[in-house]
Legacy VTK file of the C-alpha trace (Angstrom):
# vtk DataFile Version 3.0
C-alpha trace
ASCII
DATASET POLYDATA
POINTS 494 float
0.000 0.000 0.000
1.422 3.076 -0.948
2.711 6.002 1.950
0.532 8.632 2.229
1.050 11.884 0.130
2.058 14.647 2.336
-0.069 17.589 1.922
0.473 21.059 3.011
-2.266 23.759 3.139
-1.776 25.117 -0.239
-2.327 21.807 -1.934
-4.911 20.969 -0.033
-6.440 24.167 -1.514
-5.435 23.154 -4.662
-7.249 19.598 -4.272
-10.206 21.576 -3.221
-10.159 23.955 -6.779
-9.576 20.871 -8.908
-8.382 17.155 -8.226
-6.525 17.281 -11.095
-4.162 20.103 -10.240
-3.727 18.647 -6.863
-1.663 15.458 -8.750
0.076 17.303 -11.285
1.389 18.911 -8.458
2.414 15.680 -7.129
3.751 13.848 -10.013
4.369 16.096 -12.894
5.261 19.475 -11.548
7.701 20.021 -14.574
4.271 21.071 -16.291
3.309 23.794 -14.713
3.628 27.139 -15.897
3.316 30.467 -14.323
2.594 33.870 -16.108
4.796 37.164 -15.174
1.200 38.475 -13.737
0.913 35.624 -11.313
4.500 35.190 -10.311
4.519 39.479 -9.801
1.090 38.530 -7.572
3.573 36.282 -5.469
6.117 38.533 -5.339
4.005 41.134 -3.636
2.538 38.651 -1.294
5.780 37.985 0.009
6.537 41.723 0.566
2.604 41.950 2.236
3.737 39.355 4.926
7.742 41.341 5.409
5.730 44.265 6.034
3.105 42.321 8.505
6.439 41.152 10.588
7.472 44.531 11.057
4.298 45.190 13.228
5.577 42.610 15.755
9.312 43.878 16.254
9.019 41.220 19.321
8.438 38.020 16.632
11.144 35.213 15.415
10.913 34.267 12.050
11.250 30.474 11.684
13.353 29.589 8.777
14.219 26.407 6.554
12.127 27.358 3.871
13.546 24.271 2.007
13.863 21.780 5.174
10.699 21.333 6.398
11.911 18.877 9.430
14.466 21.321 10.656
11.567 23.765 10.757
9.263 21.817 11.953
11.914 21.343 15.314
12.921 24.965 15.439
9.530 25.286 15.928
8.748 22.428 18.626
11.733 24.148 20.705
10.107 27.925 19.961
7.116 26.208 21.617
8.350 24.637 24.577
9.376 27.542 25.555
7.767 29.748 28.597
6.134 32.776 28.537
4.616 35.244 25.579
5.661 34.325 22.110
5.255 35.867 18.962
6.420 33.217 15.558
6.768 33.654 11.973
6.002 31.199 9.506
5.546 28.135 12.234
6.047 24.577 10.651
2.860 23.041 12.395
2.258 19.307 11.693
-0.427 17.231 11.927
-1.715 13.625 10.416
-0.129 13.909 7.386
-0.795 17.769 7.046
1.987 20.570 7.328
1.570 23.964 7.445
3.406 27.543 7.909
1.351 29.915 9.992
1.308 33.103 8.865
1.903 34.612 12.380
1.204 32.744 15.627
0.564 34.692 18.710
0.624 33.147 22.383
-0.436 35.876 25.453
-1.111 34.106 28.512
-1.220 31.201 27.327
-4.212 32.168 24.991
-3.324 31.198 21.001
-3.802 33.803 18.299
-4.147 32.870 14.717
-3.558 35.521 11.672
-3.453 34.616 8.467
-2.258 37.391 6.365
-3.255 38.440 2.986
-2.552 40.821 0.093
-5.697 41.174 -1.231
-8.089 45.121 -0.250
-11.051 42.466 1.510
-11.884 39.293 2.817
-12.754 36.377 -0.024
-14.155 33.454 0.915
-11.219 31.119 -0.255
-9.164 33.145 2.298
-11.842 31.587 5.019
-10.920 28.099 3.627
-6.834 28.931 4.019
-7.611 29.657 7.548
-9.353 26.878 8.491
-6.952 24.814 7.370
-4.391 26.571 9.601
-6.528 26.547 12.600
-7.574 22.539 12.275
-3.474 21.709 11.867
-2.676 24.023 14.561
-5.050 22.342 17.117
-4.089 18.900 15.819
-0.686 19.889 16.435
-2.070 20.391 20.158
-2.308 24.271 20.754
-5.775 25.763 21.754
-6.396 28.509 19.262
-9.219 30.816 20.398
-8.942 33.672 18.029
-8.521 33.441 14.228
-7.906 36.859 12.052
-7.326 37.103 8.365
-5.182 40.704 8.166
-6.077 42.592 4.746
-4.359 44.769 2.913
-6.560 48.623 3.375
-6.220 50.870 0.686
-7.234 53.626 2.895
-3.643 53.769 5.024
-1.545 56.265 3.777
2.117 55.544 4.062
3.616 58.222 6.214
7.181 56.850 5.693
10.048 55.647 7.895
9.191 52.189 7.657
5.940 52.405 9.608
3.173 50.245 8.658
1.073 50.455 11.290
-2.520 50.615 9.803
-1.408 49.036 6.346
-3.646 46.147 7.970
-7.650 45.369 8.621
-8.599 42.369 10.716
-11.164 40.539 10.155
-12.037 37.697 12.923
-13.191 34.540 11.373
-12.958 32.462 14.166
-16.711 31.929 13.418
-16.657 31.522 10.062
-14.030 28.715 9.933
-15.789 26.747 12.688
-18.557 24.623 10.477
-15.403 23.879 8.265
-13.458 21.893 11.004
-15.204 18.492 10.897
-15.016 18.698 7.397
-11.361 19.176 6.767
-10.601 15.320 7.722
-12.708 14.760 4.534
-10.761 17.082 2.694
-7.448 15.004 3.392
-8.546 11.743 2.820
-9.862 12.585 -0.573
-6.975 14.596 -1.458
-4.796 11.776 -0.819
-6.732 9.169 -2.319
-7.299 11.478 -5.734
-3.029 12.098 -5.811
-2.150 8.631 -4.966
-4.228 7.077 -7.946
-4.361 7.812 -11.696
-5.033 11.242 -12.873
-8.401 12.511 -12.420
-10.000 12.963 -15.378
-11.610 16.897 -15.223
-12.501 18.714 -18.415
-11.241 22.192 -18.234
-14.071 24.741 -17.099
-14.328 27.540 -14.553
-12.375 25.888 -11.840
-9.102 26.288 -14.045
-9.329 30.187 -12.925
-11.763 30.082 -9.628
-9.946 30.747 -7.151
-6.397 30.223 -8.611
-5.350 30.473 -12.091
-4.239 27.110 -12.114
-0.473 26.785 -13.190
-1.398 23.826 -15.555
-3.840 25.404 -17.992
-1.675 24.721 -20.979
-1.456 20.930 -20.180
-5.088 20.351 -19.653
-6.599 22.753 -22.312
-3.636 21.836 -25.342
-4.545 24.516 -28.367
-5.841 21.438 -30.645
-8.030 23.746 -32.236
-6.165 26.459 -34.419
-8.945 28.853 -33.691
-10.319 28.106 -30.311
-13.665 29.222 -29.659
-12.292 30.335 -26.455
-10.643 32.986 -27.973
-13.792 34.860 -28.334
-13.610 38.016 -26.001
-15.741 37.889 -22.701
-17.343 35.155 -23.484
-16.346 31.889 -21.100
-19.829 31.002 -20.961
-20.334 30.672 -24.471
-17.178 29.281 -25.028
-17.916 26.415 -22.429
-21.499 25.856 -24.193
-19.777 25.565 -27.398
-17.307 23.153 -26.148
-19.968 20.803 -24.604
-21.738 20.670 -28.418
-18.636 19.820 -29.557
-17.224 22.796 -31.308
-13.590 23.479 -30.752
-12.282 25.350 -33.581
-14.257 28.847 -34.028
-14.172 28.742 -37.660
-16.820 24.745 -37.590
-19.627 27.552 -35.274
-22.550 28.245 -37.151
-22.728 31.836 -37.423
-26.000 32.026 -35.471
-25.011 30.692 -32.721
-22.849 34.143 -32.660
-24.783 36.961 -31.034
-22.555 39.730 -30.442
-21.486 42.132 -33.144
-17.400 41.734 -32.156
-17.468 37.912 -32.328
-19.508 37.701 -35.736
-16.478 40.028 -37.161
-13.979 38.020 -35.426
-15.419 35.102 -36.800
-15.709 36.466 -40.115
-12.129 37.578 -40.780
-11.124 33.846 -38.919
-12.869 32.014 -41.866
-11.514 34.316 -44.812
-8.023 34.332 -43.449
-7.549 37.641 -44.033
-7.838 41.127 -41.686
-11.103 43.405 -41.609
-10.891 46.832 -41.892
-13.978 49.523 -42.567
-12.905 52.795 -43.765
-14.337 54.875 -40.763
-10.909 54.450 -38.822
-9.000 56.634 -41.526
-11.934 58.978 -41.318
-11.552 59.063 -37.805
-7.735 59.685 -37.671
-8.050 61.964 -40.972
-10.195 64.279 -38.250
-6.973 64.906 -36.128
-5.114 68.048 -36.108
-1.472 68.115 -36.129
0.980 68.129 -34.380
0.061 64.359 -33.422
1.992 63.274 -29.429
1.914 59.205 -29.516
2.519 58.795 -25.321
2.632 55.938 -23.066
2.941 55.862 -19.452
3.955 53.383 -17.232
3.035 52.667 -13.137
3.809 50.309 -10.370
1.367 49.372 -7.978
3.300 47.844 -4.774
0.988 46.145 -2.303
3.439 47.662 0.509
3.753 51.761 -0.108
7.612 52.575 -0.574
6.679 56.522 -0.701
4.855 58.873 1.920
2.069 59.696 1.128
0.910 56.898 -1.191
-1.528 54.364 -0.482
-1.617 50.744 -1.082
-1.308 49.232 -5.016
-1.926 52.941 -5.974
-0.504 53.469 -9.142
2.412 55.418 -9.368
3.928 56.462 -12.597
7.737 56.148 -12.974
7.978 56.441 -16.880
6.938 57.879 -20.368
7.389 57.777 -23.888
6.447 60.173 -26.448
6.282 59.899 -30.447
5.473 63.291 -32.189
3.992 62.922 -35.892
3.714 66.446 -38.086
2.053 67.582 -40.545
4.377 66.187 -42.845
4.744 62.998 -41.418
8.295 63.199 -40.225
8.273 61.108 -36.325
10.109 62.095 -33.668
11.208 60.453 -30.347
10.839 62.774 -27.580
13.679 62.227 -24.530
11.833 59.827 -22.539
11.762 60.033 -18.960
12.341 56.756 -16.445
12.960 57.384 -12.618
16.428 55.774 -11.897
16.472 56.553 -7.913
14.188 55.198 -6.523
12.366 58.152 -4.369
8.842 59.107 -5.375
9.011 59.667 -9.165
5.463 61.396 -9.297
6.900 65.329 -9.438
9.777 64.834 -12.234
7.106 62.501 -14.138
4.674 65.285 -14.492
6.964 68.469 -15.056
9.182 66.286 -17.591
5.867 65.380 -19.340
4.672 69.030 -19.247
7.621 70.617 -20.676
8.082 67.960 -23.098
4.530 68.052 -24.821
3.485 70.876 -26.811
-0.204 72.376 -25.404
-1.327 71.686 -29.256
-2.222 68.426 -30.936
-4.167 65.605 -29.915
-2.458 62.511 -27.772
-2.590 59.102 -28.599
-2.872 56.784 -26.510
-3.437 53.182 -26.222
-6.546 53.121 -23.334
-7.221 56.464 -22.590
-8.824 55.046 -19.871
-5.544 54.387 -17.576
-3.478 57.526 -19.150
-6.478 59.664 -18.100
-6.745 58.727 -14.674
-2.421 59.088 -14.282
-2.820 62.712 -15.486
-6.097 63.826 -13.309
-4.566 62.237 -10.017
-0.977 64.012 -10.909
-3.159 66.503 -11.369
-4.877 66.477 -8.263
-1.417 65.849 -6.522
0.327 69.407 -8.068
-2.049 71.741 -8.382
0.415 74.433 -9.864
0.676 71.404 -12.205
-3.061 71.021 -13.103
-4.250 73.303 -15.898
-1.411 71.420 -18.319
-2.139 67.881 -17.235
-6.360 68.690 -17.378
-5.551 69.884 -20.719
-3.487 67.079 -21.691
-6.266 64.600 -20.134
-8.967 66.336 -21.938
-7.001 66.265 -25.285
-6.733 61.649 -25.057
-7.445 59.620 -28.049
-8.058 56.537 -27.594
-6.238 54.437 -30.621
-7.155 50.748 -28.923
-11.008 51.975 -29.229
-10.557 52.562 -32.610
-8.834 49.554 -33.355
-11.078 47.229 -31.677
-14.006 49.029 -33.291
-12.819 49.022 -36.936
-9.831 46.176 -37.113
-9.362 42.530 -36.900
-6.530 40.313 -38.138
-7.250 36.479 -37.424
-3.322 36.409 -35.733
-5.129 38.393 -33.263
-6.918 35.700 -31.472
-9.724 37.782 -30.361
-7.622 40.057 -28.513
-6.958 44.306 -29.365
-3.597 44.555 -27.030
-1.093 46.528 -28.695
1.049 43.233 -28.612
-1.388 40.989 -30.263
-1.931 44.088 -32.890
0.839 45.107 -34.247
2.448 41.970 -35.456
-0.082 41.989 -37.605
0.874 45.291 -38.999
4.692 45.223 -38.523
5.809 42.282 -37.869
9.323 43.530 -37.735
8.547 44.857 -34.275
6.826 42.089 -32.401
7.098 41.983 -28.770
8.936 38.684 -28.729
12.181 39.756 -29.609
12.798 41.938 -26.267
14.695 41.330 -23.453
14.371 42.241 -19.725
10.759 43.259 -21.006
8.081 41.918 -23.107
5.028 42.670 -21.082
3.216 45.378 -18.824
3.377 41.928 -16.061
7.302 42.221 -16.642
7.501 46.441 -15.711
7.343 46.620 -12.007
9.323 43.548 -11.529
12.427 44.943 -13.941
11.563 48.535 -11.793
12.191 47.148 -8.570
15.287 45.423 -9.367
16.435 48.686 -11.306
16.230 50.436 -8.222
17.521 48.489 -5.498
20.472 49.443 -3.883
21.774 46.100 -4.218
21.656 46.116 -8.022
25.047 46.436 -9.760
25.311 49.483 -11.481
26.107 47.516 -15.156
22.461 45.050 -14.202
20.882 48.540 -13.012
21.715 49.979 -16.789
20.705 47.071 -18.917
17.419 46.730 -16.703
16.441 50.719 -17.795
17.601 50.044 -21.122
14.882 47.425 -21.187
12.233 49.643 -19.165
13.346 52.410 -22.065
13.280 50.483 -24.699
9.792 48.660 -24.172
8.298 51.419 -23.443
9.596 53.179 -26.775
8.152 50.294 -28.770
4.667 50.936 -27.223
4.746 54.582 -28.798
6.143 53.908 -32.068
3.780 50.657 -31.941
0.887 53.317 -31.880
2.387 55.472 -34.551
2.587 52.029 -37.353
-0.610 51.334 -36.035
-1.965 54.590 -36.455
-0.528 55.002 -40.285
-1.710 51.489 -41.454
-5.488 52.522 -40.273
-4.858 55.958 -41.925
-4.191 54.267 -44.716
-7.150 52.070 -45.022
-4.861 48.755 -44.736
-2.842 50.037 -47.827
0.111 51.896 -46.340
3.526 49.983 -46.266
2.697 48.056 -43.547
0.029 46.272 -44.936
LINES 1 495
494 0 1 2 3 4 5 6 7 8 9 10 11 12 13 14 15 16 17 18 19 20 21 22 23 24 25 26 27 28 29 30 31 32 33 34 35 36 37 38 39 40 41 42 43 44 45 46 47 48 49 50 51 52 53 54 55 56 57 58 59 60 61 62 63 64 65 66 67 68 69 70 71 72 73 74 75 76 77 78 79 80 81 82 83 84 85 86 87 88 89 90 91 92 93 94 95 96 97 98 99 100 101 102 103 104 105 106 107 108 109 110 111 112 113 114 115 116 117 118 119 120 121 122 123 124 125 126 127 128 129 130 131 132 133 134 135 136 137 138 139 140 141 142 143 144 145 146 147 148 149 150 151 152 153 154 155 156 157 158 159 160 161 162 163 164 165 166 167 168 169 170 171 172 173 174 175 176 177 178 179 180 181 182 183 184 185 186 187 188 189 190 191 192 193 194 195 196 197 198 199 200 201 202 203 204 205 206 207 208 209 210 211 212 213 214 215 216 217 218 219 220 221 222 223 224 225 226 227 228 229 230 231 232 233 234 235 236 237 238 239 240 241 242 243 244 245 246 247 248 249 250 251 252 253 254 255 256 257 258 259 260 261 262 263 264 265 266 267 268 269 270 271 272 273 274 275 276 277 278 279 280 281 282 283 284 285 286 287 288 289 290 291 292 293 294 295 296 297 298 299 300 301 302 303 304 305 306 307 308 309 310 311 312 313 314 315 316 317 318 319 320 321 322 323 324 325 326 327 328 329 330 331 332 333 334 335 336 337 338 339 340 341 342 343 344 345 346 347 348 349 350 351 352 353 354 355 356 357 358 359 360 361 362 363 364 365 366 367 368 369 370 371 372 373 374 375 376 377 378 379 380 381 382 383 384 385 386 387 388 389 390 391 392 393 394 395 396 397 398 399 400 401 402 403 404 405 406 407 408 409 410 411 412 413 414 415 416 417 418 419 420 421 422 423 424 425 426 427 428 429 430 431 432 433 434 435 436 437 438 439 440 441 442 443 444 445 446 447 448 449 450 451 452 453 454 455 456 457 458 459 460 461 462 463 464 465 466 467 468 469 470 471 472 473 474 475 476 477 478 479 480 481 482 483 484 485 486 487 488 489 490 491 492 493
């Protein structure tokens, strides 16, 4: 009879969100794959929990991240001790269940339980994580009375020096998690009977993203279809109803079965092979005055505020890039501006920007959306600043509107992002062939390490080339992108 599978809390989670991922985790963890998004996501949970530490300057971190015994002692011995204790990351065992506490708390010999979390509210997974905790930490033979999960609230401002306190709501669950305890034993036993026997067989549906984004999407949903009808845009329900009637490739859907306006077109252009383009997008561009100011910005978000006065995952830009088109169609690169130092960037962002741009001439953008709400809170930060970033807000064009409403190239696969888009247009500047940089995920990674202290100074300079360089691509992206629509699909591009 085969040994039991040990099982921490984060597969058990993973059992509980799908079966299947629970053994690939187990036997063929070669397949997983993570996206920059997800593993950025980690990232900042790991600085969420630094930061939580720092509230308890009394606590001991338990190490061995990689030796789970040795932990597991370091933490009997923290234990056994007498008195008040405050521990980090506890290796708590029980059956064959292991977990790492958060933080555990013991005052007078009463046990406190947080669970700490970089998500702005409570989510009923998070309820699930804690139960877990609590149920090994009583097995383990402590008497936990109190169980918190400790949010990240977006209303603390960060008034510097290192001081987090109020970076964190509490939220007692001890309630919550209580009808979950006689069920967890449940929970074991069929997560160790599903990963010690063959792989469960699970179609691919909502649980592949519900809680998680499951790491193994690419294993279990293969692209066998060259045009999958999930590519379809906001449409997983549809794209789930088509599967079950056995559609896979978009192009074998009868058209009526295709309500929207977007996905008709999408499936049009699919089934001739070849892009769709209506003439109103040169009308629209031939509308524009000159001169014509292609800009990008780009923002971090940390979890944990690194600059006073800034809240949690606010967005703070750090960089721009600026194309200028004339009348004559000569393109320019304006100096671009990146923050190499580190301190808040927000000032020198918007007085570079402001001297840089003429107050003439529309800006293109690529989701006016998120450029729009950068200027009005720079805005709202400088007010001797305002009238030229109020005017630069109300002079947006949106070019990924127009695109989406007037373009579609079947390489697209139902998506409008710049990087699915201009491939399609130039293929000479796709994405792909970057370094450092390739994505929006990749920016505040590549920022971070640009601007620690601990960086060498030749990795800090390749690191802003990259920042520079993607960033430049964006604009002149938009500036191929916005000639080949001008053009009506005939320009040199095409």
């Amino acid at each position: 009879m085969p040994a039991p599978v040990r099982l921490s809390k984060s597969r058990l989670v993973a059992h509980r969100q799908c079966p299947k991922r629970l053994w690939l985790q187990v036997h063929r963890p070669e397949l997983a794959q993570r996206t920059e998004a997800v593993e950025n996501r980690l990232a900042q949970g790991h600085l969420v929990g630094a930061a939580a530490h720092t509230l308890y300057p009394e606590g001991r971190l338990i190490g061995h991240v990689t030796d789970l015994a040795a932990a597991v002692r370091e933490t009997q011995e923290a234990l056994a001790q007498p008195g008040d204790l405050t521990l980090f990351e506890p290796a708590l065992r029980a059956g064959p269940i292991l977990v790492r506490a958060d933080i555990l708390i013991r005052r007078e010999r009463r046990w406190r339980l947080i669970e700490v979390k970089a998500s702005t509210k409570v989510k009923d997974y998070h309820v699930t994580d804690a139960a877990i905790q609590a149920w090994v930490a009583r097995g383990a033979g402590l008497d936990v009375e109190r169980v918190e999960l400790a949010h990240v609230d977006t209303r603390f401002v960060y008034p510097g020096g290192r001081d987090y306190q109020g970076l964190f709501a509490y939220a007692d669950v001890t309630e919550s998690i209580a009808p979950l305890q006689d069920q967890i034993p449940a929970w074991i036993a069929d997560a160790q009977r599903d990963a010690a026997g063959p792989m469960p067989d699970v179609a691919v549906g909502p649980q592949c993203t519900d809680p998680y984004e499951c790491e193994f999407v690419a294993f279990c949903a293969p692209d066998g279809a060259e045009f999958p009808v999930g590519l379809l845009p906001n449409s997983a329900k549809l794209a789930r109803a088509l599967r079950a009637e056995g559609f896979a490739d978009l192009r074998d859907v009868p058209p009526e079965r295709l309500q929207k306006d977007v996905h008709q077109r999408i499936q049009r252009a699919t089934l001739r092979g070849e892009a769709e383009l209506d003439a109103a997008a040169a009308a629209a561009l031939a509308a524009l005055p000159w001169p014509r100011w292609f800009v990008d910005f780009e923002t971090v978000g940390p979890a944990v505020p690194l600059w006073p006065g800034t809240r949690p995952y606010q967005k703070i830009p750090m960089q721009w890039s600026c194309h200028r088109q004339d009348a004559d169609g000569t393109v320019t690169l304006l100096p671009p501006y990146l923050d190499r130092g580190g301190g808040d960037p927000r000032r020198a962002f918007a007085e570079s920007l402001v001297a840089a741009i003429g107050t003439t001439g529309p800006l293109l953008v690529y989701n006016a959306a998120f450029e729009g709400g950068v200027l009005r809170q720079l805005a709202e930060q400088f007010p001797d600043l305002a009238p030229a970033l109020t005017g630069m807000a109300g002079r947006l064009f949106d070019l990924l509107e127009l695109a989406r409403a007037h373009y579609y190239h079947p390489a697209m696969m139902g998506s409008w992002s710049i990087k699915k888009v201009l491939p399609t247009i130039a293929p000479d500047m796709d994405y792909a062939d970057l370094d450092d940089v390739r994505s929006g995920d990749m920016v505040e990674p590549v920022y971070f390490a640009m601007i620690a202290p601990d960086t060498p100074a030749e990795r800090r300079d390749a690191l802003a080339a990259a920042l520079l360089t993607y960033c430049s691509r964006d604009t002149l992206g938009m500036v191929r992108v916005a000639q080949f629509l001008a053009a009506g699909g005939n320009g040199p591009d095409a």
